[in-house]
DRENKE-553979 format. One record per residue: residue in one letter; x, y, z of N, C-alpha, C in turn. Coordinates in steps of 0.001 Angstrom, whole numbers, plus 500000, padded with zeros to 6 digits. Layout:
BEGIN
AXYZXYZXYZ ...
This chain:
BEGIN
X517236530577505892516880529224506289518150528463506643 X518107527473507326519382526624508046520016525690506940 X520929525275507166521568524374505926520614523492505645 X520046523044504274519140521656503773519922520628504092 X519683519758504700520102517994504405519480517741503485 X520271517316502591519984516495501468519724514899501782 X518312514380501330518166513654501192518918512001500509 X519438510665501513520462510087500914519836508693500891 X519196507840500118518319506669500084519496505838500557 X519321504834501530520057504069502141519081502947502612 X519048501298503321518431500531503467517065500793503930 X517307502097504998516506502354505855515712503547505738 X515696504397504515515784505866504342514992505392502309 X513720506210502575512901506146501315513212507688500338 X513362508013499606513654509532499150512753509568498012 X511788510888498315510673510966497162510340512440496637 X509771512746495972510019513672494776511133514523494991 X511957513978494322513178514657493845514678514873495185 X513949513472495588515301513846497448514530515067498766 X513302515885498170512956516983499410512514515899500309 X511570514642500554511321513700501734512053512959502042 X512033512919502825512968511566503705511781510534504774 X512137509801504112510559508461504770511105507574505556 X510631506933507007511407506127507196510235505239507868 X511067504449508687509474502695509147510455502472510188 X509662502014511125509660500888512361508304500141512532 X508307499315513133507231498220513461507483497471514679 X506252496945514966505850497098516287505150495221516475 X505649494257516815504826493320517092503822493162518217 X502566493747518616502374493542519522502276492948520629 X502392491417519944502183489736520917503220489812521311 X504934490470520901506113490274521341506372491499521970 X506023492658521251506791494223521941507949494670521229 X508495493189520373509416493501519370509292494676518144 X510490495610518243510346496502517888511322495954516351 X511383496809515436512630496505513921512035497341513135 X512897497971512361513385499371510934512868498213510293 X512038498877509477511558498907507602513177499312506856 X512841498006505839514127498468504787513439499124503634 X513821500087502448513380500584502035513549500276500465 X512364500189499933512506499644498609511978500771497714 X512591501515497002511787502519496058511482501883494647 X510043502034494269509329502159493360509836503403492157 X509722504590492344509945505404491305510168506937492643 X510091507771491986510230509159492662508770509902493316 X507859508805493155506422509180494229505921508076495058 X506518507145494759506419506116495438507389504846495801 X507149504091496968507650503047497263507449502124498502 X507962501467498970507784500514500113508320499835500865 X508272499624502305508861499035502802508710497405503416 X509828496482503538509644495407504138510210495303505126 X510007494204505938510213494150507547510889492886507192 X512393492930506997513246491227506868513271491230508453 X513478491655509526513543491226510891512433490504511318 X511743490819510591509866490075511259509821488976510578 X510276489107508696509670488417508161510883486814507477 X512339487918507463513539486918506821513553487349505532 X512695488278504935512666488376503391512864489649503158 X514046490223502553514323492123502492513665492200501685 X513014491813500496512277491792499071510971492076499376 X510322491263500432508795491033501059508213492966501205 X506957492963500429506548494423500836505426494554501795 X505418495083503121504351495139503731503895496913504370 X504537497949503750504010499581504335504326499765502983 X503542500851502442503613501532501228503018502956501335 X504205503696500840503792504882500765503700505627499491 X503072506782499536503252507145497634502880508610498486 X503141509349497554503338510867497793503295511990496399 X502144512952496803501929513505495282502156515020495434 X502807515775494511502971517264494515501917518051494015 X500755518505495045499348518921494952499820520466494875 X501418520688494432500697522378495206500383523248494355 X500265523073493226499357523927491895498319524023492323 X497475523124493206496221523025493527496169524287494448 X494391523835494583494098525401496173494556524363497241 X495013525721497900496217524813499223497549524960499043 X498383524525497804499412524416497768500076523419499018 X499611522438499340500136521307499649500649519919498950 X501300519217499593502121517558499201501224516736499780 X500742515739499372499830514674499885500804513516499578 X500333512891501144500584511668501520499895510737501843 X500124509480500976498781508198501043500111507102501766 X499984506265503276500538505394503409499367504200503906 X499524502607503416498900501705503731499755500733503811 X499281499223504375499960497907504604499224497266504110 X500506496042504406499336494689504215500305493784504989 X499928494187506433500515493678507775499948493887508625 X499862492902509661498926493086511064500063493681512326 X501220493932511860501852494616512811501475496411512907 X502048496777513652501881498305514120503354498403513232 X502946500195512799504034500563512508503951502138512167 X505101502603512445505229504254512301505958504334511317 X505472505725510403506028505735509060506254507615509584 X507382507800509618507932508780509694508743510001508085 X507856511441507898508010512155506625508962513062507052 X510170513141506526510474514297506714510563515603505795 X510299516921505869510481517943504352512258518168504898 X512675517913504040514188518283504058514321519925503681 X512951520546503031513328521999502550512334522715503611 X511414522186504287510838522858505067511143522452506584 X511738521715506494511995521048507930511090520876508714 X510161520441508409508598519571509209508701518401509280 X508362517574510178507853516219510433506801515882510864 X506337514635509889504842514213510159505184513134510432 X504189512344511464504210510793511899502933510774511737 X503134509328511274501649508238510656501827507028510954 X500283506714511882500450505173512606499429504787511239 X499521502960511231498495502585511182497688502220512578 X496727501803512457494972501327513397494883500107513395 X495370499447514694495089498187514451494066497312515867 X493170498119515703492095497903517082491011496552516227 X491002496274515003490293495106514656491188494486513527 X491980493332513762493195492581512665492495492307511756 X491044492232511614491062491713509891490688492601509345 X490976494279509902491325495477508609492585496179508481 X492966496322507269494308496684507724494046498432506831 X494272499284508004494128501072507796495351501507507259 X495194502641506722496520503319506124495532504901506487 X496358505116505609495802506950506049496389507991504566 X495221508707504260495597510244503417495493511303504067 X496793511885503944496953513452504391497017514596503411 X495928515545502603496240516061501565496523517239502141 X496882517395503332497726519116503807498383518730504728 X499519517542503989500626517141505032501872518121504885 X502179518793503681503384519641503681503253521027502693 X503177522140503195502929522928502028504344523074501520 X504109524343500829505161524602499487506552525172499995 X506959525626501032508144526247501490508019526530502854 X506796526575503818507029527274504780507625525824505786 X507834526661507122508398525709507854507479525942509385 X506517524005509741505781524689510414506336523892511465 X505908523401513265506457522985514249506304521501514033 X505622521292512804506017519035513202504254518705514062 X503405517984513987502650517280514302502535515845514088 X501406515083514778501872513329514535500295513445513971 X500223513048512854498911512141512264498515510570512971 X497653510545513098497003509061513243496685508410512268 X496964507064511235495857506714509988494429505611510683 X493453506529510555492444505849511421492160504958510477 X491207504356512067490464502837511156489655503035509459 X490164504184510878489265504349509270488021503158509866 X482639475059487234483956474397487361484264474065486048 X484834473306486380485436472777485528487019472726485555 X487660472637484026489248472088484453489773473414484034 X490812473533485025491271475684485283491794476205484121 X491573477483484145492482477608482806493593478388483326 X494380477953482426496128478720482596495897480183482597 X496319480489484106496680482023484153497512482925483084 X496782483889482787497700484519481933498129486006482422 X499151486673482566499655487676482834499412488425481824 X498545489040481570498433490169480398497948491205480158 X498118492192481536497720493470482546496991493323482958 X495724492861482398494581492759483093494407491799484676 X495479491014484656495456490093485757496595489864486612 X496650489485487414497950489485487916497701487960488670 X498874487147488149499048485615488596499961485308489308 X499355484597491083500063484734492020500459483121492198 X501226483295493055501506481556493943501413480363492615 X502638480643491967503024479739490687501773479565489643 X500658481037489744499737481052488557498631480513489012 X498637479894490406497020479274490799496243480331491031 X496298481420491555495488482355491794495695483586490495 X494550483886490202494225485904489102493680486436490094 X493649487808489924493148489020491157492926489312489696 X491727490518489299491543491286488595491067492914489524 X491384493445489089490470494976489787489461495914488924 X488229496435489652487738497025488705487516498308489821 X487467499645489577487132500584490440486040501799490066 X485348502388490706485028503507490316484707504767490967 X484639505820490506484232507267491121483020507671491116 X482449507052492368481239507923492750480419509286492620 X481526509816492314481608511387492195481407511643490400 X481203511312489867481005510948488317480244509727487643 X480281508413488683479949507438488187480515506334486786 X482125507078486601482950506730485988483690505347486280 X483782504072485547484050502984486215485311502459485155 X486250501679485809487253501212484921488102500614485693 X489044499441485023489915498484485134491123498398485561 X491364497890486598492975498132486737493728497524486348 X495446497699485647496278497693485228497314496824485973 X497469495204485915498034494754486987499615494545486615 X500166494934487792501890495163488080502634494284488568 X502657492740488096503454491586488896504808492112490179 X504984491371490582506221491871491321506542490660492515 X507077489981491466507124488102492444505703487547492480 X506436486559492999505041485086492797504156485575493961 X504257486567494794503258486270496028502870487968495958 X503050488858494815502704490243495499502494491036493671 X501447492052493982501297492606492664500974493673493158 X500752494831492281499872495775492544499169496611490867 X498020497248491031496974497726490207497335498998490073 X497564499436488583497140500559488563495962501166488041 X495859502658488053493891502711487292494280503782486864 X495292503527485464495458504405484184494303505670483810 X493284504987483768492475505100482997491787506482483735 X491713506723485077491610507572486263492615508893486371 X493919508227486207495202508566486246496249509158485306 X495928508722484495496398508696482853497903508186483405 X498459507192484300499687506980484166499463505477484586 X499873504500483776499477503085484255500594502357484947 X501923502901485610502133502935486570502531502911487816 X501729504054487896501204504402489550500573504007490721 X501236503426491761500518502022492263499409502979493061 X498074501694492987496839502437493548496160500714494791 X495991500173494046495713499005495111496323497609495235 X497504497132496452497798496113496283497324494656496598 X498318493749496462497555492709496888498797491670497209 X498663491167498034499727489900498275499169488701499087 X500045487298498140499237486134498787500548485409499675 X500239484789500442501033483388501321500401481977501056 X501098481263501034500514479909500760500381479333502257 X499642479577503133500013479413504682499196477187504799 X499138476902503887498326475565503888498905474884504825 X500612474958505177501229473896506191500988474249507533 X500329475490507435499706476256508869498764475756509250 X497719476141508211496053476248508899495245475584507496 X496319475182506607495393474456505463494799475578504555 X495334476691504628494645477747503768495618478756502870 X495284479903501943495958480416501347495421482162501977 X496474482929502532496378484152503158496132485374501584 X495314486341501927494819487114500982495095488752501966 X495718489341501443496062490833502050495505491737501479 X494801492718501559494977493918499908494457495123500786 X495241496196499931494918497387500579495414498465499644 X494525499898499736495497500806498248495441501817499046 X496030502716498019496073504000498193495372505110497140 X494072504984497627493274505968496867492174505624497618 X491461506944497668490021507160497945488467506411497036 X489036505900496091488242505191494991487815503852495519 X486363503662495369485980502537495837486581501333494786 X486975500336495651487183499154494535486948497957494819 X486710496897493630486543495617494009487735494817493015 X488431493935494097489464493035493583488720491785493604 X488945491054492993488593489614492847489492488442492648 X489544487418493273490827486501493342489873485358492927 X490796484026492119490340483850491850491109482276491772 X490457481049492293491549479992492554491245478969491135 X492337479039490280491970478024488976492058476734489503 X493282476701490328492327475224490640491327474357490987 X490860474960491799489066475141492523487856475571492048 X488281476403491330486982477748490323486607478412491487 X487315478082492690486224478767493918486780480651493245 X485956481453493531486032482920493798485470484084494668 X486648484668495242486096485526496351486212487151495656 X485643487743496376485669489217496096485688490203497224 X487174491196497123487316492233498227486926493396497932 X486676494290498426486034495605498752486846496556499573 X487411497414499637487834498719500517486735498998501240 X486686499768502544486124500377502992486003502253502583 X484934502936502286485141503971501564484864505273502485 X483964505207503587483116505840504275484029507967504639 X485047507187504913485686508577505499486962508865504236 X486843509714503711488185509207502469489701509826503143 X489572510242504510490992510109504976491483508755505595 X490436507758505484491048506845505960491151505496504718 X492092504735504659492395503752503600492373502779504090 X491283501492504012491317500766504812491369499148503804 X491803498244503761491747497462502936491410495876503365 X492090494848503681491381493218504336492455492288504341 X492419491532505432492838490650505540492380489612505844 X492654487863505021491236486990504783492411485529504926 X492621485320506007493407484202506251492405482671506355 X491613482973505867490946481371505744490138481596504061 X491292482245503345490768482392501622490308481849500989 X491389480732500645491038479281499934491649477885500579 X491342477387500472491447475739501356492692475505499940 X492850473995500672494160472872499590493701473052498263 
């Protein structure tokens, strides 16, 4: 086999189980044509994410997420790859196997803006061989409030006015349970579902808010995961008591499709 490149995490460059991937992002504005690199934020050694500071001004801000699992004990002996957003831009998320020397490309689908697609590939890389590189597509696939409390079960956004809770379950069993919420700044969290998983975590569905009120008078609601598991998030405005409830789309489980709800909550 040819010399390995070793995998080297740098702004632009994601490295996951154990340095063999190399992940990378661009994005795509369509209204402009403006093109800009994802910086790369790692989570742990199966997962992480990228933000778009050229689009957005914020290197911290997460909008592509990828997570990546070592299936190959399984039948198959493949690496699965789950990538989703919570952005209405286009963007290519580029895998590389540093030990097999394959490359996979993964768009998201953005033919209707108020869904935002990601995509699972569970025979994106097998165990050693080295095959010619293909491009994946990820198809479309009252009263007076009470003080938010952060205490897994919830996750409290935009200085504590808003809780998201998650609850999910497997169809395939009829097994139902709670997700595990993961703060991560005032405007972004994500869920895990321990309980599914046995690792609490492992990010499975996120969620991020904007306070866009000086815009359009409203508060922006994103969410999207990475798992095939149907789920319902629920947000929830203490100041208002108003409450909404999101849903995944489940229909095809290679596709990950999640929502975007820019007229959420009013002032």
């Amino acid at each position: 086999m040819d010399h390995i490149e070793s995998c080297s995490a740098s702004p632009g460059v994601l490295c996951l189980l154990g340095g063999r991937f190399r992940i990378t992002l661009s994005a795509r504005d369509p209204r402009t044509g403006r093109i800009a690199p994802g910086r790369a934020i790692e989570g742990n050694d199966r997962f992480g994410y990228f933000s778009l500071p050229e689009f957005t001004g914020d290197p911290t801000f997460p909008e592509v997420f990828v997570k990546m699992l070592d299936a190959t004990s399984l039948q198959g002996g493949h690496f699965w790859l789950f990538h989703t957003g919570l952005t209405d831009l286009e963007y290519t998320l580029t895998a590389t196997d540093l030990v097999a020397g394959s490359v996979r490309v993964y768009r998201n689908e953005r033919s209707d803006p108020s869904e935002l697609c990601g995509g699972a590939d569970t025979s994106a890389f097998l165990t050693a061989s080295r095959d010619p590189g293909w491009t994946a597509s990820g198809a479309r696939p009252a009263g007076a409030p009470a003080p938010c409390v952060a205490d897994g079960a919830g996750l409290c956004l935009l200085s504590g006015r808003f809780r998201a809770t998650l609850a999910a379950g497997d169809p395939r069993t009829g097994r139902a349970a709670s997700g595990r919420a993961i703060p991560d700044g005032d405007r972004f969290g994500y869920f895990s579902l321990p309980d599914f998983t046995g690792d609490p975590t492992f990010p499975e569905v996120f969620l991020k808010m904007l306070d866009a009120t000086s815009l359009d008078g409203h508060f922006w609601v994103f969410h999207s995961g990475l798992t095939n598991l149907p789920y319902t998030l629920t947000v929830t405005d203490l100041s208002t008591g108003e409450i909404r409830a999101y849903q995944n789309r489940v229909g095809d489980p290679t596709r990950l499709c999640g929502g975007a709800d820019t007229a959420a909550f009013g002032h």
